[in-house]
Every structure is written in structure tokens, then in C-alpha cells.
N, CA, C and O of each residue as an XYZ file, in Angstrom:
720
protein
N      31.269    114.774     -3.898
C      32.391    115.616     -4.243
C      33.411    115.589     -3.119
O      34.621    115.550     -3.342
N      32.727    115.618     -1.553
C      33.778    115.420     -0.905
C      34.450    114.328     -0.761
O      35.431    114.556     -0.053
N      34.373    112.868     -1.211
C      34.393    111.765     -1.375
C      35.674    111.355     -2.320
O      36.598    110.553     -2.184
N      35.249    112.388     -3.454
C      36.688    112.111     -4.357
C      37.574    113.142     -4.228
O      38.478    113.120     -5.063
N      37.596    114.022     -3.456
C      38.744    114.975     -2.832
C      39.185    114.377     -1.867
O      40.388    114.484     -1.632
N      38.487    113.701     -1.158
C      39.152    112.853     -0.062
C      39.763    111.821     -0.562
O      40.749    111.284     -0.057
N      39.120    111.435     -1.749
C      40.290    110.040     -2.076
C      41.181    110.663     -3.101
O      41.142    110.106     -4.198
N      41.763    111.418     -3.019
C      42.938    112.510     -3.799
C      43.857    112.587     -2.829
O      43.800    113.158     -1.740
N      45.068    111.694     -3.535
C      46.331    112.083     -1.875
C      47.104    113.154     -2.499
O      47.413    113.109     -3.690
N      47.466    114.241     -1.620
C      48.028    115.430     -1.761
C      49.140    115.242     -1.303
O      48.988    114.137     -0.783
N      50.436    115.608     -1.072
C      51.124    115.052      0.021
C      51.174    116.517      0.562
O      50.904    117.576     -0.005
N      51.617    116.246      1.874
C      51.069    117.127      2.520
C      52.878    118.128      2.815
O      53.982    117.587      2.878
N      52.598    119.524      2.928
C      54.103    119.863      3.508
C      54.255    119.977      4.508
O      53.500    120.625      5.232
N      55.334    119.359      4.907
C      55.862    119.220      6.425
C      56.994    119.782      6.853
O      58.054    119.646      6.243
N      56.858    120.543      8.065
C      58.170    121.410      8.434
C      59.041    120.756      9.144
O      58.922    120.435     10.326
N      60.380    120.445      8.075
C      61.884    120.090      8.387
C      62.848    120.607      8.795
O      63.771    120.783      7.999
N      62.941    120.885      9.687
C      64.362    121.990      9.710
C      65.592    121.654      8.876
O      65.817    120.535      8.415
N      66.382    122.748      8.723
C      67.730    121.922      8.421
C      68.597    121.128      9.083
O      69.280    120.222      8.605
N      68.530    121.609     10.520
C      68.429    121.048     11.704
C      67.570    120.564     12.861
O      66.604    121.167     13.329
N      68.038    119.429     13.243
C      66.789    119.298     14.533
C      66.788    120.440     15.845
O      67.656    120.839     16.621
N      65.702    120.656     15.695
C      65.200    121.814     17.104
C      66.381    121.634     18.151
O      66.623    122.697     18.724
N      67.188    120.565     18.558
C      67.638    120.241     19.960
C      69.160    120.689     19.388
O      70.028    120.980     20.211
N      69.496    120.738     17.697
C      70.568    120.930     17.533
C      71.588    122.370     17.297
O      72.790    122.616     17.189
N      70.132    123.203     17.295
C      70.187    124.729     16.840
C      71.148    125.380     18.044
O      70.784    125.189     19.204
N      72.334    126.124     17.800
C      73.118    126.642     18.683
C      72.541    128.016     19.322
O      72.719    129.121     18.810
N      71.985    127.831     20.247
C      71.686    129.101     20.905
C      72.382    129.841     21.593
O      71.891    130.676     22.353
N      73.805    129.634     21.421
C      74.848    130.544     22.173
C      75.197    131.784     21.079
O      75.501    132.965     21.243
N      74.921    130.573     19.366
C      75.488    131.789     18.738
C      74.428    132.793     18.360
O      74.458    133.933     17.896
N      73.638    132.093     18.665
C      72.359    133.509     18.620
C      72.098    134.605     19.323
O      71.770    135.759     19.046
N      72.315    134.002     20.296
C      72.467    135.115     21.724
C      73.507    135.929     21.355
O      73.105    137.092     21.311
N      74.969    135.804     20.997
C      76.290    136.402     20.568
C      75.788    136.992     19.557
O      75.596    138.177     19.830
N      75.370    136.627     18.127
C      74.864    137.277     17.263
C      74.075    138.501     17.364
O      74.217    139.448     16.590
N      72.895    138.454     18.731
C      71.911    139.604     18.932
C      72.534    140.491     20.122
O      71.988    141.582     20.285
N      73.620    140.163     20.986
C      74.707    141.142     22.002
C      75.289    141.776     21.224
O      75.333    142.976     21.494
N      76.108    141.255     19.725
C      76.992    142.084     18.589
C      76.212    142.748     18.196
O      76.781    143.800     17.906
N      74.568    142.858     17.849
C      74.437    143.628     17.018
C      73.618    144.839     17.948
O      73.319    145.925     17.452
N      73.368    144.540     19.095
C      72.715    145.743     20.192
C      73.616    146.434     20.939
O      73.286    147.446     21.557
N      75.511    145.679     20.954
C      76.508    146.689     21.370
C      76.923    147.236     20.238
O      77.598    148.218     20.546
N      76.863    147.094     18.918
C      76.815    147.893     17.387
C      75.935    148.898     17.646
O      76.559    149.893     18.016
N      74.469    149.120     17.606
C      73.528    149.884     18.313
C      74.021    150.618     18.897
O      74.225    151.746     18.447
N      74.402    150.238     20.143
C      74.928    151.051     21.419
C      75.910    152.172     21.016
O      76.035    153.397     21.042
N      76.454    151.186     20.676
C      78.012    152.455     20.190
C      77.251    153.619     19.045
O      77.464    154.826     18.933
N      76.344    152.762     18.313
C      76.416    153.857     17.369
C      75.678    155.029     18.128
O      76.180    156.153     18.109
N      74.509    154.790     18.787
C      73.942    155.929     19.690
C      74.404    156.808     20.090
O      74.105    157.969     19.812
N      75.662    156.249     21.214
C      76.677    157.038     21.937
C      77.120    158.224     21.397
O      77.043    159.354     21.879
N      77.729    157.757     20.047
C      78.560    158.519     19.310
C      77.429    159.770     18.645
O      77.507    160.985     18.826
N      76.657    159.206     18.042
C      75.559    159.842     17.581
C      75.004    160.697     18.761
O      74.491    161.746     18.371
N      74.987    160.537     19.876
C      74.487    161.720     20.947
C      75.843    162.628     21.385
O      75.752    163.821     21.677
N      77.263    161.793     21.386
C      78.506    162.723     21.534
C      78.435    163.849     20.390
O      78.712    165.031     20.593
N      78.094    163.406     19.368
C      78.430    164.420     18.039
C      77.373    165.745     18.143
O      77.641    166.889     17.775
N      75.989    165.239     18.797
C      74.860    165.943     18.471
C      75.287    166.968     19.359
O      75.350    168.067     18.808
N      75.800    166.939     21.337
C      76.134    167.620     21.847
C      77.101    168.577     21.962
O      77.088    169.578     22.678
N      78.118    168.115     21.041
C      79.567    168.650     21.023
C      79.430    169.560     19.854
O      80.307    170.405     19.671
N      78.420    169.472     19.049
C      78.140    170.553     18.002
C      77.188    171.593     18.303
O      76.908    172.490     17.508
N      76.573    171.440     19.727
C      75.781    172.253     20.026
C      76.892    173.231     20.460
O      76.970    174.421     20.155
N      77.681    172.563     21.175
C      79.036    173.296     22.222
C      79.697    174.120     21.218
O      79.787    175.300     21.555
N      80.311    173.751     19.781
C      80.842    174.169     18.694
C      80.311    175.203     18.161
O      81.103    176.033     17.715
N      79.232    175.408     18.071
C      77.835    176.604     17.949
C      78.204    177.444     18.477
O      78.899    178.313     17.951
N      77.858    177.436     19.640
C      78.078    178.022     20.556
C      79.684    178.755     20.565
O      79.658    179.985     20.609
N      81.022    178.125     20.528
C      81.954    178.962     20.475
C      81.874    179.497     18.907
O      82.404    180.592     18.718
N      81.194    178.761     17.620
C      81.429    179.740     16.615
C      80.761    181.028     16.418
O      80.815    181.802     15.462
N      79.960    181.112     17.798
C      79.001    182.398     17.810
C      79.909    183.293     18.781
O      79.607    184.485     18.846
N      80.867    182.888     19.453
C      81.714    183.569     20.096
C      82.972    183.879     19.134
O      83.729    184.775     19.508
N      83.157    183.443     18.343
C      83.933    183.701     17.172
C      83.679    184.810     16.815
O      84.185    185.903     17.072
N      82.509    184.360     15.937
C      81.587    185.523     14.983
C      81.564    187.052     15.557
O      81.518    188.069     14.864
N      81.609    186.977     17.053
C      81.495    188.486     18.117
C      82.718    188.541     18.203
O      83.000    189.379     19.059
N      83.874    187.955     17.639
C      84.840    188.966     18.155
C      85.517    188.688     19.723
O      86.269    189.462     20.314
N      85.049    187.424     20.187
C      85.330    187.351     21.930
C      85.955    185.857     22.263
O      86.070    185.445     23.418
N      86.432    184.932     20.824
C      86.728    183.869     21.096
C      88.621    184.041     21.784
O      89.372    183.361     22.483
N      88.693    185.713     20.865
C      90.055    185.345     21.531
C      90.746    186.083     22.783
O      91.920    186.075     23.151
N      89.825    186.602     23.209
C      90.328    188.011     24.164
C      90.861    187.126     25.382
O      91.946    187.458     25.859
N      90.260    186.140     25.872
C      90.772    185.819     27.175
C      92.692    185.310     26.629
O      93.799    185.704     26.999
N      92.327    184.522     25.852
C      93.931    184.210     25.461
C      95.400    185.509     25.073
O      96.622    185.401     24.972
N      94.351    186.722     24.949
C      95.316    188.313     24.874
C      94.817    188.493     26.146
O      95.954    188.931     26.319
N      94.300    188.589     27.137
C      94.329    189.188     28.258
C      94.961    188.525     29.124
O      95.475    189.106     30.080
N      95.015    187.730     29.030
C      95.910    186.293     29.597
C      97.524    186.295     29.661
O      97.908    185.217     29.207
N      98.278    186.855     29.935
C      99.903    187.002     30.105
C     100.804    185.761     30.514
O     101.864    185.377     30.021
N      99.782    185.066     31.952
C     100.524    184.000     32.288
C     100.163    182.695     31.755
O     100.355    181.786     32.564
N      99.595    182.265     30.387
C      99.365    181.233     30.236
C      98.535    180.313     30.493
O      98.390    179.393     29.688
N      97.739    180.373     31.795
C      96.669    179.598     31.848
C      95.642    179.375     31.419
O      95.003    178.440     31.902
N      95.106    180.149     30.356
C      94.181    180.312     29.324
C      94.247    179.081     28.851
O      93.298    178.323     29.054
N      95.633    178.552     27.969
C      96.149    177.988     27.809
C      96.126    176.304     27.753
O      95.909    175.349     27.006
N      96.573    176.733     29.311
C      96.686    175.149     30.424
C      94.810    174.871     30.100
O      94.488    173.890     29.430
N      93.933    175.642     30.542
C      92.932    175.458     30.871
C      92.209    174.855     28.990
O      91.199    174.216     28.695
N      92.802    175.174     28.534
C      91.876    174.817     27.082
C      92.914    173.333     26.628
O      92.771    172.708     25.577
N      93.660    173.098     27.417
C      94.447    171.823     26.847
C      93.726    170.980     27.837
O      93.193    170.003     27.312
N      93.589    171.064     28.893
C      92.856    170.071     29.822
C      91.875    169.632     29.426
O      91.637    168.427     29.346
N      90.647    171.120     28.901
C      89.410    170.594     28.355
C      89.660    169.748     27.508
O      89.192    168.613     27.589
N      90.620    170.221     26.312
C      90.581    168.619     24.891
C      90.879    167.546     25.778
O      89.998    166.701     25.936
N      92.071    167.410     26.449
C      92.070    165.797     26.948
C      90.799    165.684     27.739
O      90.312    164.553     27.736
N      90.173    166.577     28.394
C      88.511    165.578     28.875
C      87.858    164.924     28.077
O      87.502    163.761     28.262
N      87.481    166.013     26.495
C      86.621    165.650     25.555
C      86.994    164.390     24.904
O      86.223    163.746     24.192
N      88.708    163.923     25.287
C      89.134    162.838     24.473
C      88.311    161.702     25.227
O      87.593    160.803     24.790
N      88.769    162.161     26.849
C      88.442    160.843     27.902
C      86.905    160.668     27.483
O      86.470    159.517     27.515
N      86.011    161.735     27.078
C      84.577    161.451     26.690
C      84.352    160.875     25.731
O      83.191    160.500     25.889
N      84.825    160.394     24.421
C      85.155    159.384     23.501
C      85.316    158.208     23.797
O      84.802    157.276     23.178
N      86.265    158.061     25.071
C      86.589    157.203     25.138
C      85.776    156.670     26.334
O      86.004    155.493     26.613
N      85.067    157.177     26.926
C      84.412    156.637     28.061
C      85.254    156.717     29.371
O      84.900    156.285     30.468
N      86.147    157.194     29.144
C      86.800    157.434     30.593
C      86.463    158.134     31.613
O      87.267    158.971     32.024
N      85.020    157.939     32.358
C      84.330    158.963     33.188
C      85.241    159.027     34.802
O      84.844    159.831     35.645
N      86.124    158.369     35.025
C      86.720    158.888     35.795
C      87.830    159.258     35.685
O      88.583    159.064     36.640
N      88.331    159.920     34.493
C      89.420    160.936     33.896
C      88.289    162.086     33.599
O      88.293    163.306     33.435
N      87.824    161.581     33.608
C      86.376    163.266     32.658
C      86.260    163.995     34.108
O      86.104    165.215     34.150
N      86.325    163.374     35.055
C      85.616    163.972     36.196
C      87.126    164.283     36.873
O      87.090    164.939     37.914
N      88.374    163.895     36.406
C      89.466    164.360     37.479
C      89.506    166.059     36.576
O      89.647    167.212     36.983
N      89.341    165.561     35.464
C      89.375    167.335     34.644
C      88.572    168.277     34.839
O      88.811    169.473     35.001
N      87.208    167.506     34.816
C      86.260    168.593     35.386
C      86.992    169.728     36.754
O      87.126    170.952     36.720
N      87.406    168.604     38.026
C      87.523    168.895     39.114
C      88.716    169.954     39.120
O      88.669    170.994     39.776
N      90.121    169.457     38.070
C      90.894    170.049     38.195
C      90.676    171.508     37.015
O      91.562    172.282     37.378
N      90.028    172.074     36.000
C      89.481    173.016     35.886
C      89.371    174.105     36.931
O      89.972    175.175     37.025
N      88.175    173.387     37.911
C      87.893    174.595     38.488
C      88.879    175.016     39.597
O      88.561    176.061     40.165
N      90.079    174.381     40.047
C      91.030    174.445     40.521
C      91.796    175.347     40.014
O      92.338    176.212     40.702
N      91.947    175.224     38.530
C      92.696    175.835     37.727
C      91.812    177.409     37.468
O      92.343    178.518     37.414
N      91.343    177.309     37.425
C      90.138    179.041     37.449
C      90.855    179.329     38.657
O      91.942    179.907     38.702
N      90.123    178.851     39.744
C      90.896    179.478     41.184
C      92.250    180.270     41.211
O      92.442    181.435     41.557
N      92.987    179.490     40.831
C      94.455    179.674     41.099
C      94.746    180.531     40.227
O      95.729    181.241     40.441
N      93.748    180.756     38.636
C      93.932    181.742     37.527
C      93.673    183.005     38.304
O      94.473    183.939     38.248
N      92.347    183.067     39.177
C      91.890    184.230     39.594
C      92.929    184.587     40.602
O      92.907    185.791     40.855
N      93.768    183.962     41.209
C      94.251    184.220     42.353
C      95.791    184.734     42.034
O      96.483    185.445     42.763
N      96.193    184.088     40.532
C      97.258    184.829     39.507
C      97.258    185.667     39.271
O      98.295    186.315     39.133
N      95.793    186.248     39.046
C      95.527    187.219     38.593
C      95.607    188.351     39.710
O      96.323    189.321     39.461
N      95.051    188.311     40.700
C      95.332    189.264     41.432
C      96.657    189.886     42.290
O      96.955    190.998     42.726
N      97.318    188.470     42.285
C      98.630    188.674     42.608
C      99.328    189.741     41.531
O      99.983    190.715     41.901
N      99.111    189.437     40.311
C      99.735    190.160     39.445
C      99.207    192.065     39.430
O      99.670    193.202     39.343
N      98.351    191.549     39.533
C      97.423    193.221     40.032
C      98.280    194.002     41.026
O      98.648    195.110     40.636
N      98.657    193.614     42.234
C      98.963    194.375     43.451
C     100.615    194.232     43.297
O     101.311    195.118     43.793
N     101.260    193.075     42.584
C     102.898    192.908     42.328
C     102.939    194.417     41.549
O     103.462    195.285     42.248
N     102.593    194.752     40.560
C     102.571    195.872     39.493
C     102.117    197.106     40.064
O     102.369    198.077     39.351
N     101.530    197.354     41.124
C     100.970    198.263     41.613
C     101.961    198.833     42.810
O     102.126    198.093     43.780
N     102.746    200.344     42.779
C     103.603    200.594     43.557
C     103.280    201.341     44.607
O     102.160    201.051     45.026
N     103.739    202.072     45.120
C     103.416    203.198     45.620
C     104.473    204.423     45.947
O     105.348    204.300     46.804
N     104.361    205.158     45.466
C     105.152    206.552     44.481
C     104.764    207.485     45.241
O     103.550    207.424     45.438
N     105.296    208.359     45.775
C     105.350    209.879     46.454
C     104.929    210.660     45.368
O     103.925    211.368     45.437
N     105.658    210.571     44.336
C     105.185    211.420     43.155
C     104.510    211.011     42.209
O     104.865    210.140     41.416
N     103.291    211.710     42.206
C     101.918    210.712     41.430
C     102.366    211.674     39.958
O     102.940    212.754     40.099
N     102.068    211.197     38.763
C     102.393    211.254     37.651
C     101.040    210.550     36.675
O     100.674    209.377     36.750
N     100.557    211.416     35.941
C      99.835    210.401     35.165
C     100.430    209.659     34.111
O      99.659    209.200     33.267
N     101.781    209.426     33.977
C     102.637    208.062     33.527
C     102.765    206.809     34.559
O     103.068    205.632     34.362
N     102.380    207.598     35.856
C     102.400    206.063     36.839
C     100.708    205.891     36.722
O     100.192    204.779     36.606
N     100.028    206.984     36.764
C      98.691    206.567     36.928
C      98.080    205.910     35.555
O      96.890    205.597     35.520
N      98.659    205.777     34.796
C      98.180    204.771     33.349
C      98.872    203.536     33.965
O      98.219    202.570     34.361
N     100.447    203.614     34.041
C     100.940    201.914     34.991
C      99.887    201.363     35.723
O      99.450    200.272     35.355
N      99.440    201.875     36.614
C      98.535    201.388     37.646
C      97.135    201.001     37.315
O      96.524    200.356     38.168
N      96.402    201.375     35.940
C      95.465    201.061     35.120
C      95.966    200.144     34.324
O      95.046    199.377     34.043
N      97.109    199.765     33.724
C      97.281    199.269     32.796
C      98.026    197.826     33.740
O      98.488    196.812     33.216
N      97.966    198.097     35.079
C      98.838    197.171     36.180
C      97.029    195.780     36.077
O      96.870    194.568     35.937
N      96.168    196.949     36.248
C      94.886    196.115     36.936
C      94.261    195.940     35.804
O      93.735    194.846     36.012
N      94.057    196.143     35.115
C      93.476    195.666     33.947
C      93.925    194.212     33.312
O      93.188    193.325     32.881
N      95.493    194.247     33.394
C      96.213    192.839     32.955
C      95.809    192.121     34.113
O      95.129    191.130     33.848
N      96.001    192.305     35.188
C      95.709    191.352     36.206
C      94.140    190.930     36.244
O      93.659    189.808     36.085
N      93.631    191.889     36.444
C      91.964    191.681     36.013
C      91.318    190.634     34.820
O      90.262    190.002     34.877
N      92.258    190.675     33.799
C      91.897    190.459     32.483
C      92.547    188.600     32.734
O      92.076    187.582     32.226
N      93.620    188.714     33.587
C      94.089    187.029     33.521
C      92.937    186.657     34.823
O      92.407    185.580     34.550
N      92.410    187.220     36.125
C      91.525    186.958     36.881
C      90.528    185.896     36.470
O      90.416    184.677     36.605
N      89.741    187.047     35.819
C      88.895    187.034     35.105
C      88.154    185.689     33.783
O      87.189    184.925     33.749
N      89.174    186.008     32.989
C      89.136    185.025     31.455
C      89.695    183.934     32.215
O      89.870    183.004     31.428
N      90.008    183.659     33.221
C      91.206    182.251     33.479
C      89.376    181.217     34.573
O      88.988    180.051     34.654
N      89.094    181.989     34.889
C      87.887    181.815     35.799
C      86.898    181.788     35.214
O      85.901    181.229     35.669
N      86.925    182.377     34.074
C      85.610    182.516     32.837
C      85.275    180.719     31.708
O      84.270    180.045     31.479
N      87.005    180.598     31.245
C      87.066    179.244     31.008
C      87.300    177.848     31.949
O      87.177    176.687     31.559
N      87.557    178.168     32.873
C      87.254    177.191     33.848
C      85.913    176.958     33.615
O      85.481    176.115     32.828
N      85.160    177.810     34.397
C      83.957    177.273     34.545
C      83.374    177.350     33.311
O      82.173    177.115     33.448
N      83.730    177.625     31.868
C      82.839    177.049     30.459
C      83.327    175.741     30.224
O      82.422    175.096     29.693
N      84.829    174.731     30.449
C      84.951    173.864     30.592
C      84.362    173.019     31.564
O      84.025    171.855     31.349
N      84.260    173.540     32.490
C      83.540    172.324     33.996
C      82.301    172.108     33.564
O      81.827    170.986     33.744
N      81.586    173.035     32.965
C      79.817    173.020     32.728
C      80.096    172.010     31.311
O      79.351    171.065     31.052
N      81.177    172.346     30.541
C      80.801    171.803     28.912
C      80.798    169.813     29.324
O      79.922    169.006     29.013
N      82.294    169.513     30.204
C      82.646    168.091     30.153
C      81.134    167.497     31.041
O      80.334    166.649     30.645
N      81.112    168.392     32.518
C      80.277    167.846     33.106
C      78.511    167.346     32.631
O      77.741    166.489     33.064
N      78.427    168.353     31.576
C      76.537    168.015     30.018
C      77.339    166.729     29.796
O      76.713    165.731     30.152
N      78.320    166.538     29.398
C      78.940    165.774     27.984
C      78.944    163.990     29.462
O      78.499    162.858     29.277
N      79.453    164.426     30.379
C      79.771    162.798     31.517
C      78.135    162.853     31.637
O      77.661    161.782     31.259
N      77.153    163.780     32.048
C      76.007    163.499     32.435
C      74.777    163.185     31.628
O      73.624    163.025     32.028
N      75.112    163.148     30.787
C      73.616    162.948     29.060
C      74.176    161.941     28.649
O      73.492    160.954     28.378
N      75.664    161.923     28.482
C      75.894    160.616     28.022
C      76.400    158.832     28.660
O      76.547    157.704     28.189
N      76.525    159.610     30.134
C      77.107    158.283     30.875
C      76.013    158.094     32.084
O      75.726    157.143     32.812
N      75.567    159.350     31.968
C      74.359    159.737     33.650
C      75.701    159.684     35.091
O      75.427    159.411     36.259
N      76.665    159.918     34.727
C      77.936    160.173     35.394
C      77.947    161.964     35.896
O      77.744    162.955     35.196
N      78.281    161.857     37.430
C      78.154    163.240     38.191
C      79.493    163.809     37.693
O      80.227    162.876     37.365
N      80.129    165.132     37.504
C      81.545    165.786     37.555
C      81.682    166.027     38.628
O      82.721    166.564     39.012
């Protein structure tokens, strides 16, 4: 039996390429598997920008929800509330875009900007604050109502600073491993 299976020609299959082994382009393969692991890449990125920036979003819609998203911007007289929440968007843009050394000039200039809020603020405190021979409790509400505004721009201007410096600096460091 093994005799006439052996004299049975089968033909046998043999592996042809379509090309010969020596002719196969391995540049475009390599290019092919860089396109599709910087496709990957990006999509990650974005996919960890979105995951974090909605944690952040949470977070102010729970400051919403209380009633406290807008007080610093009414306690705020001179505007830097303002300045300070326009800086943060252009960081969050530079974080899109990968611009970690624009992310980090905002970070830096933030807390600059708190400083100089708090330091607005107190100026404005003691500018408003007189001093009167004749005390009146119409000057003594001025003089509450002097420190309270000043307090209130101090304060909220120094409050969003540093919720911007902490928000960009998560956002450069989880996603780039970049210091603010």
C-alpha cells in the first residue's frame, strides 16, 4: 500500500511569492507600521486630553450647581478674573496642541497674575479706606463695603490663579510628563 501511494505523483504546493523575498520593500512597511502607531498615538493623547479635561469640567459644573462659579467674576471690579480665565483657555489650546513650552509660560504667568490680583486687591482696600474725624455709620459701611471689594478681588483673583496653575500643570504632566 505504501508502494502505490508512493508511486502516485501529487504535485506538491510550493510557496511563491508574488514577489521575490529580496524584492519586498521594507521601507514601505516600516512607514506603513510608524503611520499606523503615530495614528495610535494621537488617538491616545486626545483620548487622555478629553478624559482629563472632563474631569476638570465636573468639577466646575459642580461649582456651577453651588452657586460659586460666578462670584469671583462679581467680586472682581478690576478685571482680572477675567485676564486670568482668558490665559487659562489659551494654555488649554497650547495643550491640544502640544505646545508645552507655551503651557508652562501660562502656567508661570497665572501665578504672577494671582499675585498682582492679590496685591490689586489690597491696594484697592486701603485707596477706599479714609480717615474721617467724624465717624458716621455711613462711613463705617464705606469702609466695610471699601474691604470687602478689595478682599473679594484679593482673594478670587488668587483663588483662580492657582485653580488654573494646578488645572494646565495635571494637563502638561499626565500628558507630556512635562514640569509647569
Amino acid at each position: 500500500m505504501l508502494a502505490a501511494l508512493a508511486k502516485m505523483h501529487i504535485p506538491q504546493a510550493a510557496f511563491r511569492p508574488e514577489k521575490p523575498l529580496a524584492a519586498l520593500d521594507i521601507r514601505a512597511q516600516q512607514d506603513k507600521l510608524s503611520r499606523n502607531f503615530a495614528l495610535a498615538a494621537e488617538r491616545s493623547f486626545l483620548a487622555r486630553f478629553v478624559v482629563l479635561n472632563l474631569i476638570g469640567a465636573a468639577l466646575v459644573g459642580a461649582a456651577w450647581a453651588e452657586d460659586l462659579l460666578a462670584k469671583p467674576y462679581q467680586a472682581d471690579t478690576s478685571g482680572m478674573c477675567w485676564l486670568i480665565t482668558a490665559l487659562f483657555g489659551w494654555g488649554l489650546v497650547c495643550c491640544v496642541r502640544r505646545d508645552w513650552q507655551s503651557v508652562r509660560w501660562a502656567g508661570n504667568v497665572l501665578v504672577y497674575l494671582g499675585m498682582v490680583g492679590t496685591v490689586l486687591g489690597l491696594i484697592m482696600t486701603v485707596s477706599d479706606l479714609s480717615v474721617d474725624k467724624a465717624q458716621s455709620f455711613e462711613s463705617f459701611k464705606q469702609v466695610v463695603t471699601a474691604i470687602y471689594i478689595g478682599a473679594g478681588t484679593a482673594l478670587y483673583t488668587n483663588l483662580l490663579a492657582c485653580i488654573g496653575y494646578l488645572w494646565l500643570g495635571t494637563n502638561a504632566h499626565l500628558l507630556a510628563r512635562q514640569e509647569v
